[in-house]
C-alpha positions in Angstrom: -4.1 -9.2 6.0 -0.7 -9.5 5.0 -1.6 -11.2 1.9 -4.4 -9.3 0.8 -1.9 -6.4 0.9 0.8 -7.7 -1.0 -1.5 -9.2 -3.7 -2.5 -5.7 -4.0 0.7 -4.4 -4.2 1.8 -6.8 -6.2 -1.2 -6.0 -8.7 -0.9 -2.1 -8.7 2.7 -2.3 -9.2 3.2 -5.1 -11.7 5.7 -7.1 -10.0 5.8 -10.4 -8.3 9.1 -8.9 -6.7 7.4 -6.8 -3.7 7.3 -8.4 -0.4 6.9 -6.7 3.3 10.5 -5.4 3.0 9.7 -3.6 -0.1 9.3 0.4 0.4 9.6 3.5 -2.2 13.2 3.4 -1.7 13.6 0.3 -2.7 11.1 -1.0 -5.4 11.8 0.7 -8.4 8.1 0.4 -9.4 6.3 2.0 -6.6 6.2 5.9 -8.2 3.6 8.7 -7.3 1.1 7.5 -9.7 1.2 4.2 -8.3 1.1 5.3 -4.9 -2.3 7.0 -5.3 -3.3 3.8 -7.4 -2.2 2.0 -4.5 -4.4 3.7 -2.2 -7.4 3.4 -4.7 -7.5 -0.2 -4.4 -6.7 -0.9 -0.5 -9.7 1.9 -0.2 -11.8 -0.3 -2.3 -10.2 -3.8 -0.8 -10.9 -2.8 3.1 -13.7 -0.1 2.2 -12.3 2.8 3.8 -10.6 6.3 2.9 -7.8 7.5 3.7 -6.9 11.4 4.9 -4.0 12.6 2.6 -1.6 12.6 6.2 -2.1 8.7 6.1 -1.7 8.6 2.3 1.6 10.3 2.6 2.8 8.3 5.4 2.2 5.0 3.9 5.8 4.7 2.4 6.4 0.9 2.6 4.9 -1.9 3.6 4.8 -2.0 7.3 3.6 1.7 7.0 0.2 0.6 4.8 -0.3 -2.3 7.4 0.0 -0.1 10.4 -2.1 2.4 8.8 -4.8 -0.4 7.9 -4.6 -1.9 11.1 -5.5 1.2 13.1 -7.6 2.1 10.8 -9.5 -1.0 10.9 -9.7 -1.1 14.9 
């Protein structure tokens, strides 16, 4: 799963750079409009939706895996 989500990431921000450390604090990429692009393609990737208290939570990486993850349970 990890990989899937990074190769998303990855995609959606444009950046080879983002790895599970990365966050919106610290990839420069990762803006508002990439966020919800973000979201688009994990919801399309795992075929699920999010509720917006999820999609504002997922802040990093570790966020968007926990949220998958229980999701996906």
């Amino acid at each position: 799963m990890d990989e899937k989500i990074l190769e998303i990431m990855r995609s959606v921000f444009g950046t080879q750079d983002v790895t599970t450390q990365s966050s919106q604090t610290n990839c420069d990429k990762w803006d508002s409009l990439r966020h919800l692009n973000l979201i688009v393609e994990l919801e399309d990737a795992f075929e699920l939706e999010f509720e917006p208290e999820e999609i504002a939570e997922m802040k990093s990486f570790d966020a968007v895996k926990a949220c998958l993850e229980k999701k996906l349970s």
